[in-house]
C-alpha positions as CSV (number, residue, x, y, z in Angstrom):
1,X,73.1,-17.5,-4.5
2,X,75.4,-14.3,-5.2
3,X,73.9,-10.8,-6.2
4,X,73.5,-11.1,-9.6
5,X,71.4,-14.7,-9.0
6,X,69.4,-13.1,-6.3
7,X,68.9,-9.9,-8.7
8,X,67.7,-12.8,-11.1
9,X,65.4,-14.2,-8.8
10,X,64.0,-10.9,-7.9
11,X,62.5,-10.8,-11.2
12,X,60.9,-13.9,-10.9
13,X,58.9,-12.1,-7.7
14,X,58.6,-9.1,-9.9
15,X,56.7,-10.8,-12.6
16,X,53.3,-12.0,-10.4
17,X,53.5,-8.8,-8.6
18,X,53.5,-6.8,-11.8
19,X,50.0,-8.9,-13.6
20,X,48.9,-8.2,-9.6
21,X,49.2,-4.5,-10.2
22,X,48.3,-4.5,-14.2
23,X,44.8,-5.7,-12.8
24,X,44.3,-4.1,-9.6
25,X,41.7,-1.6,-11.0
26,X,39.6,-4.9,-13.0
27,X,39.7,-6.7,-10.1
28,X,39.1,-4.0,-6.9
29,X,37.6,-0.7,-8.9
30,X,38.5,2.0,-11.2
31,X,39.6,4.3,-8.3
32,X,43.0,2.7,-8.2
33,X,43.8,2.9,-12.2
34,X,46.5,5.3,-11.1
35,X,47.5,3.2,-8.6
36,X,47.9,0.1,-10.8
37,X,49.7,2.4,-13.5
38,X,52.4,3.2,-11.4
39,X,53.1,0.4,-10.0
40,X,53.4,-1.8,-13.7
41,X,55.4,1.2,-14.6
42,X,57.6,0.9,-11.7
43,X,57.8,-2.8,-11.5
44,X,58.7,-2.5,-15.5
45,X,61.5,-0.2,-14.6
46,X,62.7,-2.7,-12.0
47,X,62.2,-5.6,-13.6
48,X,64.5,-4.2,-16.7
49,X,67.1,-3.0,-14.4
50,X,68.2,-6.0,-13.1
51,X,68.3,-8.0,-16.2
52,X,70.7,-5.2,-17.2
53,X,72.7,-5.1,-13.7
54,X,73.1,-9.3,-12.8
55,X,74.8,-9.7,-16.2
56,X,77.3,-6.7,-15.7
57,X,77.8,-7.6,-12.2
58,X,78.1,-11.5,-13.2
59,X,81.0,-10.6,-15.5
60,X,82.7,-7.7,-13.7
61,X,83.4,-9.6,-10.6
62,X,83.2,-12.9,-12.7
63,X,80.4,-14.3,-10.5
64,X,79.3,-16.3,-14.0
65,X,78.0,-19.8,-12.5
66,X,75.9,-22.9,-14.0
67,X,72.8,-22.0,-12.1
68,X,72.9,-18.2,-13.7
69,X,73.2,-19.5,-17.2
70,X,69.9,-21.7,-16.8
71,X,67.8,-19.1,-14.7
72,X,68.7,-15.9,-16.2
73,X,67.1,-16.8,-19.8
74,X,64.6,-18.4,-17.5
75,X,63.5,-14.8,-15.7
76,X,63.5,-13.3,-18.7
77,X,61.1,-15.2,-20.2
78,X,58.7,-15.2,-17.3
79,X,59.2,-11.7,-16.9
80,X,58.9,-10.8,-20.3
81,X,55.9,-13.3,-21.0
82,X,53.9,-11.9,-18.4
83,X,54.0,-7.9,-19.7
84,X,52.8,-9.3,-23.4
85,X,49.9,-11.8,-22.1
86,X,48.4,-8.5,-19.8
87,X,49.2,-6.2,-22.9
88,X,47.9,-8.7,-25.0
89,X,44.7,-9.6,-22.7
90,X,43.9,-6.0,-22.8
91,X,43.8,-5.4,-26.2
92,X,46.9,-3.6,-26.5
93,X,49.3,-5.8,-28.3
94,X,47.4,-7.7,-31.1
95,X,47.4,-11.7,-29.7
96,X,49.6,-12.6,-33.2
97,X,52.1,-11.5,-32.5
98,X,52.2,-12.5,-28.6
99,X,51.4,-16.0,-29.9
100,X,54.7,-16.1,-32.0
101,X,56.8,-14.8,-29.2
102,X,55.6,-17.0,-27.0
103,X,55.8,-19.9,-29.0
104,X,59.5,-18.7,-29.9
105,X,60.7,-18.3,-26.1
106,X,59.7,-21.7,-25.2
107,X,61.1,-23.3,-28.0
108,X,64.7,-21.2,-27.1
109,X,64.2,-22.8,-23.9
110,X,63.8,-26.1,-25.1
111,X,66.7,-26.1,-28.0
112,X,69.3,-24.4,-24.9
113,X,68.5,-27.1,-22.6
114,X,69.5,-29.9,-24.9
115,X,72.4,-27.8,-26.3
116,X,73.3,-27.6,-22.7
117,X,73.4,-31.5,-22.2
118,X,75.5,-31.4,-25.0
119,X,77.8,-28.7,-23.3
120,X,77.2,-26.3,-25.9
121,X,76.0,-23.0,-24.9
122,X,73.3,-21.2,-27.6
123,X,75.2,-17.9,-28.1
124,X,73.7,-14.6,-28.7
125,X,73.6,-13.5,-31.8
126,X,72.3,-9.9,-33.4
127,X,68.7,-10.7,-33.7
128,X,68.7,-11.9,-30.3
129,X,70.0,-8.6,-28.5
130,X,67.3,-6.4,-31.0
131,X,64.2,-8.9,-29.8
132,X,65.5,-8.3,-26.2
133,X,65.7,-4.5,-26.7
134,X,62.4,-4.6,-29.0
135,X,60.9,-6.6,-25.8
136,X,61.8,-4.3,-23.2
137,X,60.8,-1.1,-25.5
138,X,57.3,-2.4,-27.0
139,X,56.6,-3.5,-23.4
140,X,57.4,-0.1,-21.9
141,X,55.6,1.6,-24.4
142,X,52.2,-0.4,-24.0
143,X,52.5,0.1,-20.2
144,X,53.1,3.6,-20.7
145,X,50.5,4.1,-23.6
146,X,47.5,2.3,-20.8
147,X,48.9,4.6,-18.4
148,X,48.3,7.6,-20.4
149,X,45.1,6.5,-20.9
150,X,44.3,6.2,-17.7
151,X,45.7,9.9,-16.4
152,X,44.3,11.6,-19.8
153,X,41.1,10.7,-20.7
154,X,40.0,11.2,-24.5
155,X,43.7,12.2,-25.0
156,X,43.9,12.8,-29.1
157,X,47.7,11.5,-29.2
158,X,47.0,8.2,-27.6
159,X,44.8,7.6,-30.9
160,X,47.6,8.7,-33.5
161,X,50.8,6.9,-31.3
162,X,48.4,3.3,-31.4
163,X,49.6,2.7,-35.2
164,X,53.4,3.2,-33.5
165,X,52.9,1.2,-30.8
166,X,50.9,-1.9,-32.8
167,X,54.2,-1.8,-35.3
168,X,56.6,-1.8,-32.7
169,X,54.7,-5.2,-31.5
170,X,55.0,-6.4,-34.8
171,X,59.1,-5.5,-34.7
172,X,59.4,-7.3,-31.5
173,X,57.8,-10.3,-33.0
174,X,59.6,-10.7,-36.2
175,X,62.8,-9.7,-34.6
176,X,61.9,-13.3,-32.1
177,X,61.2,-15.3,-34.9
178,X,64.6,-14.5,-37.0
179,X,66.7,-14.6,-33.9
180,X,65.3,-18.0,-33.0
181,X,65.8,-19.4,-37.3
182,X,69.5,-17.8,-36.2
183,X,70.2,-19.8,-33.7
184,X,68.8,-23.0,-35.3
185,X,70.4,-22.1,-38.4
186,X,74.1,-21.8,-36.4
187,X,72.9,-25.2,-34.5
188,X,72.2,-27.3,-37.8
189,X,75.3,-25.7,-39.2
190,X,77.7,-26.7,-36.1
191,X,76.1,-30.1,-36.3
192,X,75.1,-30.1,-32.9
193,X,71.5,-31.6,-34.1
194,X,72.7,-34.0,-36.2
195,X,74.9,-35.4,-33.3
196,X,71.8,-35.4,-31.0
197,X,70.0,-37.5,-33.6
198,X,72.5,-40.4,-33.2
């Protein structure tokens, strides 16, 4: 367990903590909406700082081992999974488009662990770095956007930046989807599945 796995697994705590605090003000009153609002935001900013930091400290001090490889997409996911389904469960992010991501992050999982019996690492490709970045952004935005919400009541911009917001969702979405027909596109093209067939 070096720093960037235990940065790794602090995201995996992060992520309960953070649908904790999303519903704090559904579950004990609306006297702690700010409460709750800066918390998600601050467990967000958290949460997206470490995937950024075990990864650069993984590689700087070449700390890269077996067990990072399998739980870093791993924290990601949870993490990552739990923003959309509170967005999602609040009416935020339309349920569509959390559907299709989720449905693309398990199957990534599943198609990297057999790739990884094989001894072939999935590698990132361009659509996969944009649906990370369009994750972390359409993420920040709808925890920001119920935040505002909460602080300014009857706030006119929060009606004309929900258009933004629902495309952005939509980006994030598509952008999972093509990365994922990437990678399998790469996979049948490398003949990895055809070899897993025999």
């Amino acid at each position: 367990m070096n720093i960037p796995n235990k940065l790794t697994v602090s995201r995996l705590v992060m992520a309960p903590l953070f649908f904790i605090a999303f519903h704090l003000a559904s579950w004990f009153g609306p006297q702690l909406q700010s409460t709750a609002s800066i918390l998600t935001l601050i467990l967000w900013a958290a949460t997206e700082l470490t995937d950024l930091l075990d990864g650069q400290i993984a590689r700087k001090k070449n700390l890269v081992t077996d067990l990072g490889k399998v739980m870093d997409p791993f924290a990601d996911t949870f993490s990552r999974l739990t923003y959309f389904v509170c967005l999602s469960g609040a009416g935020i992010m339309p349920l569509w488009t959390f559907i299709l991501i989720m449905w693309r992050e398990f199957s990534i999982l599943f198609v990297r662990m057999l790739m990884m019996g094989k001894g072939k690492p999935v590698a990132a490709n361009i659509w996969g770095k944009s649906k990370a970045v369009l994750y972390a952004v359409s993420g920040a935005l709808g925890i920001l956007y119920i935040a505002l919400g909460n602080w300014f009541k009857d706030a006119s911009f929060l009606t004309a930046a929900r258009p933004v917001l629902t495309a952005v969702f939509i980006l994030a979405a598509l952008s999972s989807v093509m990365s994922f027909l990437t990678y399998i596109k790469a996979i049948i093209r490398d003949g990895s599945l055809a070899s897993m067939s025999r």
